[in-house]
C-alpha positions in Angstrom: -18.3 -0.5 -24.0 -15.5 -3.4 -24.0 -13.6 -5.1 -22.3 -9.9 -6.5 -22.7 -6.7 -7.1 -21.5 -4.3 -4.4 -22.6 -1.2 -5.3 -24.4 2.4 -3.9 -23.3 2.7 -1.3 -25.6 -0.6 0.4 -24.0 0.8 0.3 -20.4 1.7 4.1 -20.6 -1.9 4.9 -21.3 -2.9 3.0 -18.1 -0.9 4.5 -15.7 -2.0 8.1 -16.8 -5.6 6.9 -15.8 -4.3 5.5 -12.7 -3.0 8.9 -12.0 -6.3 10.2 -12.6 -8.4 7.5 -11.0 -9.6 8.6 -7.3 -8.3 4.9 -6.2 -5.4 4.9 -8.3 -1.7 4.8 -6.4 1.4 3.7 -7.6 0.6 0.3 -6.8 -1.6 -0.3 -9.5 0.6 0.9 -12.3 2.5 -1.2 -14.6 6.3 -0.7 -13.8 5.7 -1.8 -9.9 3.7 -4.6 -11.0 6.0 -5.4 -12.9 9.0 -5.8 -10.3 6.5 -7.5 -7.8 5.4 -10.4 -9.6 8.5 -10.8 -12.1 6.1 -9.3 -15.4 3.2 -12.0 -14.0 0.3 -10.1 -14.5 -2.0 -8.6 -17.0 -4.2 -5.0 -17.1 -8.3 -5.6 -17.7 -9.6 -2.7 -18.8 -13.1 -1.5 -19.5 -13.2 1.6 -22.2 -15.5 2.9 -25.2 -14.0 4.5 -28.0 -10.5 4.6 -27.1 -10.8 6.0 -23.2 -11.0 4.1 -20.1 -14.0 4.2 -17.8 -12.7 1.1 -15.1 -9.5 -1.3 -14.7 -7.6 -3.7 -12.4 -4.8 -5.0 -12.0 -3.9 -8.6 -12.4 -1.0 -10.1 -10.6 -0.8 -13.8 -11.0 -2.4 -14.2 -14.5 -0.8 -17.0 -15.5 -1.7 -19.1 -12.7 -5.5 -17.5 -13.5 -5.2 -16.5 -9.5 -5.3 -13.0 -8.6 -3.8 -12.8 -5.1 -2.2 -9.9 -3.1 1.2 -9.3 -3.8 4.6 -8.5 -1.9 4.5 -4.8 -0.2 1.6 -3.8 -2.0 -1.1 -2.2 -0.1 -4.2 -2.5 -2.5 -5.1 -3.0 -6.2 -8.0 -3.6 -6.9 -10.4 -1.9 -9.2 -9.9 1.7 -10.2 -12.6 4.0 -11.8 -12.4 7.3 -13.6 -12.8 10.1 -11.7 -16.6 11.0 -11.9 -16.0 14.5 -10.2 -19.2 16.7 -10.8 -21.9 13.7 -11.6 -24.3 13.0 -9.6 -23.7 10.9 -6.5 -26.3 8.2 -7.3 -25.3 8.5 -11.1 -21.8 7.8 -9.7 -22.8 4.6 -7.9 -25.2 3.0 -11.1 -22.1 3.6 -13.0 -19.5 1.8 -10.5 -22.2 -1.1 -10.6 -22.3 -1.1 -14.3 -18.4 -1.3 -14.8 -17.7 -3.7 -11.9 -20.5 -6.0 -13.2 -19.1 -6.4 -16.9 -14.9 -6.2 -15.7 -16.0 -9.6 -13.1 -18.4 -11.2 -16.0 -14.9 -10.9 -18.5 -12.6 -12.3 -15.6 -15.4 -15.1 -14.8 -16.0 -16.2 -18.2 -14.0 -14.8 -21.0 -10.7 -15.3 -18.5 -11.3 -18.2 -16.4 -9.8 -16.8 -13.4 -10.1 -19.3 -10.8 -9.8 -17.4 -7.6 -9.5 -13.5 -6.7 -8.3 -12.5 -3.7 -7.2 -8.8 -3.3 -6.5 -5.7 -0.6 -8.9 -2.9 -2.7 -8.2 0.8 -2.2 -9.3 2.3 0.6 -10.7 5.0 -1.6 -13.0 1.6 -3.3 -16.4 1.7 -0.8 -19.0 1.1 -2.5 -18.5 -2.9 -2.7 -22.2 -3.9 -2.8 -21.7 -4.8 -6.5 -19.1 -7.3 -5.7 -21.0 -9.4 -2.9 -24.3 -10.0 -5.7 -21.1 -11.3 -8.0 -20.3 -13.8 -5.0 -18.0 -12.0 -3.6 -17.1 -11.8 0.2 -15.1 -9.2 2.1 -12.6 -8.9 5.4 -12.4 -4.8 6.4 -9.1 -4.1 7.8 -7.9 -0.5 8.8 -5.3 2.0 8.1 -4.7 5.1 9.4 -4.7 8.4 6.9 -3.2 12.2 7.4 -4.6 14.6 5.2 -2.3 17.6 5.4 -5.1 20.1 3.3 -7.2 19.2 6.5 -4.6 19.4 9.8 -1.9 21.5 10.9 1.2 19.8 11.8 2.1 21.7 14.8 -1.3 21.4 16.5 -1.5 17.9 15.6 1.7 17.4 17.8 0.2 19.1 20.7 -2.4 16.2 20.6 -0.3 13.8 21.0 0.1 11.7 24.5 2.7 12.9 26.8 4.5 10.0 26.4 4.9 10.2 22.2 5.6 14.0 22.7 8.5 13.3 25.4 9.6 10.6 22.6 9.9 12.8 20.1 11.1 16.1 21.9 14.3 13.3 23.3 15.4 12.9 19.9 14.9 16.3 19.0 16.8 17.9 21.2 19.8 14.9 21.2 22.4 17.1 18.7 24.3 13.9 17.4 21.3 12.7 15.8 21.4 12.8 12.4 18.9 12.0 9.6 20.0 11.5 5.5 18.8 10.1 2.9 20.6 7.0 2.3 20.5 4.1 -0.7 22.7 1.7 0.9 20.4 -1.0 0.3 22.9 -3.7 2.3 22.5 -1.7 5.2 19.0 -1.3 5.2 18.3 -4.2 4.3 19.6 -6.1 7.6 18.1 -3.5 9.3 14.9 -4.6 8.2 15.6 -8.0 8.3 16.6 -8.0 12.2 13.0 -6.1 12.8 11.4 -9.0 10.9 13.5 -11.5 13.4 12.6 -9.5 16.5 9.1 -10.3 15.4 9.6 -14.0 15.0 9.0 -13.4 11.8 11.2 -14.5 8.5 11.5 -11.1 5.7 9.3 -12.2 2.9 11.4 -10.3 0.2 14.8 -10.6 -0.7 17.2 -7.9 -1.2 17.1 -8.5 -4.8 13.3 -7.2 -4.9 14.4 -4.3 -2.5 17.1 -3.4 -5.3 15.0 -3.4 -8.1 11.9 -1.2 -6.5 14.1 1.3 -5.6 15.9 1.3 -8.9 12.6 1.4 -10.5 10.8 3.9 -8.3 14.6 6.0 -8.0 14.1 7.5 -11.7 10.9 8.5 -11.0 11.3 10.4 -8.4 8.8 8.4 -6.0 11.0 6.8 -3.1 12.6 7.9 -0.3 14.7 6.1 2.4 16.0 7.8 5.4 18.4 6.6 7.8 19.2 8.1 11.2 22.1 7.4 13.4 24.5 9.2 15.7 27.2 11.3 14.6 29.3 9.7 17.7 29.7 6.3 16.4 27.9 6.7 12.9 25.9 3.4 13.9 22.5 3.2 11.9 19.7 2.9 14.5 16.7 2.9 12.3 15.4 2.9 9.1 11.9 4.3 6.7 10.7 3.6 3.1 8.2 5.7 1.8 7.1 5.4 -1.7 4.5 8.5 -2.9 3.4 10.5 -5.7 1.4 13.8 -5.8 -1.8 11.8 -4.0 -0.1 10.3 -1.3 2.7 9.0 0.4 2.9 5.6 1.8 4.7 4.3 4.7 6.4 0.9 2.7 8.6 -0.6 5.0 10.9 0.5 8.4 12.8 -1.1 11.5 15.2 -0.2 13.9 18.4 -1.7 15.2 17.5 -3.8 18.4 20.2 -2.3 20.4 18.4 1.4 20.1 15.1 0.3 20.2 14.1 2.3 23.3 15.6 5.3 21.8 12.6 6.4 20.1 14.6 7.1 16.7 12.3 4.8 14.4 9.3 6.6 16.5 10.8 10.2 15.4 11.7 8.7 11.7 8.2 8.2 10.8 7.4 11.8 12.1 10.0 13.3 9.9 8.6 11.5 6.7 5.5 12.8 8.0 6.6 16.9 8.1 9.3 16.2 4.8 6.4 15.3 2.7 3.3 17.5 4.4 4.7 20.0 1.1 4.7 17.0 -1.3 2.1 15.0 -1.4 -1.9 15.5 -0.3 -2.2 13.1 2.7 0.3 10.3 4.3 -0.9 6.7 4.6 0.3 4.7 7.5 0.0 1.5 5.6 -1.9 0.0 8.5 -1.1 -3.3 10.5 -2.6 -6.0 12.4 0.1 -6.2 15.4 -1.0 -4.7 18.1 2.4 -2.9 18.7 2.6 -1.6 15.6 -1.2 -0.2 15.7 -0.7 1.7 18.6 2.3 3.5 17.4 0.7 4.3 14.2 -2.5 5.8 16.2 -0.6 7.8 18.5 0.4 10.3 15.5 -3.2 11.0 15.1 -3.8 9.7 11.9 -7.8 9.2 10.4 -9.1 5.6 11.3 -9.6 4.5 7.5 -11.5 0.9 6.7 -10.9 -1.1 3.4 -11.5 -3.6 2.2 -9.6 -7.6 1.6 -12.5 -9.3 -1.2 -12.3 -12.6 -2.2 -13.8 -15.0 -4.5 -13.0 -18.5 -5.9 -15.0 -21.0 -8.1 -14.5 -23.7 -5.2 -16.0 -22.6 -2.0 -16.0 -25.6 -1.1 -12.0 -26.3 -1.8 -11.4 -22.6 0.4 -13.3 -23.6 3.4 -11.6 -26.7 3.0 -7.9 -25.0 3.3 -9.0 -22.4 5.9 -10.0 -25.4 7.9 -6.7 -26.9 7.9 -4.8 -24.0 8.5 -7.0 -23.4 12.0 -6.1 -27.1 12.7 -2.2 -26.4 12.0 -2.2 -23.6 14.3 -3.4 -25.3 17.6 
């Protein structure tokens, strides 16, 4: 076994194994990666005679630091699928291929930091930590349609997310379309972000080119919903899927129809259109408290993964986090 960085022309050949790869999503395939970092990033892969057996993605290559990257869930490393080897087989070989990929990035690469969100389908990270590797676990929250039914799902829901979403239902004007008007959504989003305190850390450019990219493949969707009265946008939802999965991406709501409930219902609509689509919905997860609890009150599947970081300065990162706790007080 080998490994190398693939060149351009072999890019097809990658995103049919991530496709095939248990952890693979869109996310990891070469034409996102491609919009998200501007074309800054290479594809490590580990293969033997022709055929992959591990990759990952890196965004940032030509600064040699791997970091996250805008409205990307995880990346990380992605294996074959193993399906019908031996569970403890499976495991040796993750070790084996996650030992030589970090050995080529160390030393053949000279990558001077890593720091990525790995797929929540990646759980066996053992291998990384005896490479020096540390790890955050943050959460998402997964519906796996093969496993639920829809209808009784609702029926576990708290009175007061049922009321929510029976309000809208029943409210006649409402009315949800498909939309690309990317202006429009946009400032939608934007005024969420603003609500929040918070300035929109990617431009409408970047929106543009996803959905342009994503559009001719058939894996985006962006639904508006407003009311037929005054045709007044109140909230917004991106979801980005494939067969595997579909992935909450981005949403917001105007502020003046905030208490309406129609972001609430939005996200419950994604989550019935693509129940016949796609195998399970991911909620995409988040770390404010407000957003948490809506996400949990549809019932989703508490999922952990995992944030794993390494740089050749510990020293220089404990440093920086230092600072940053002293800027905040």
């Amino acid at each position: 076994m080998k490994v190398r960085l693939l060149s351009e022309n072999e890019y097809d050949k990658w995103n049919d194994f991530v496709e095939k790869s248990p952890q693979g999503f869109l996310f990891s395939k070469s034409y996102w990666l491609e919009v998200i970092t501007k074309n800054d990033f290479k594809i490590c892969v580990l293969e033997n005679e022709n055929e992959i057996f591990a990759g990952m993605p890196l965004p940032g290559y030509s600064k040699k630091c791997i970091d996250n990257i805008l409205l990307t869930q995880s990346l990380g490393i992605l294996f074959r699928n193993m399906k019908g080897i031996k569970r403890q087989k499976i495991l040796t070989n993750e070790k084996e291929y996650t030992k030589q990929i970090i050995e080529f990035l160390k030393n053949k690469s000279n990558i001077k930091k890593i720091n990525l969100n790995f797929s929540p389908y990646y759980t066996y990270w053992s291998p990384l930590y005896w490479e020096g590797f540390k790890q955050t676990t943050r959460y998402t929250y997964f519906i796996d349609y093969e496993k639920i039914n829809l209808k009784e799902e609702f029926s576990k829901f708290s009175k007061g997310h049922k009321w929510t979403l029976n309000k809208v239902e029943k409210n006649k004007n409402i009315i949800i379309e498909e939309t690309d008007d990317l202006d429009n959504v946009y400032s939608i989003l934007k005024m969420t972000y603003e609500r929040q305190h918070k300035k929109i850390g990617y431009s409408l450019e970047i929106l543009k080119n996803i959905y342009g990219t994503l559009k001719k493949r058939n894996e985006i969707k962006i639904f508006k919903i407003y009311d037929k009265t005054d045709n007044h946008i109140q909230a917004v939802t991106i979801f980005v899927y494939d067969k595997k999965e579909v992935y909450y991406c981005l949403g917001g709501s105007d502020d003046k129809y905030r208490k309406e409930g129609t972001h609430t219902y939005l996200i419950w609509y994604g989550i019935n259109y693509f129940s016949k689509i796609s195998k399970r919905f991911n909620f995409g997860g988040s770390m404010i408290e407000e957003v948490d609890k809506n996400f949990r009150n549809f019932g989703g599947e508490l999922t952990p993964y995992f944030n794993i970081y390494w740089t050749k300065s510990w020293s220089f990162y404990y440093l920086k986090e230092i600072i940053k706790l002293v800027l905040k007080k």
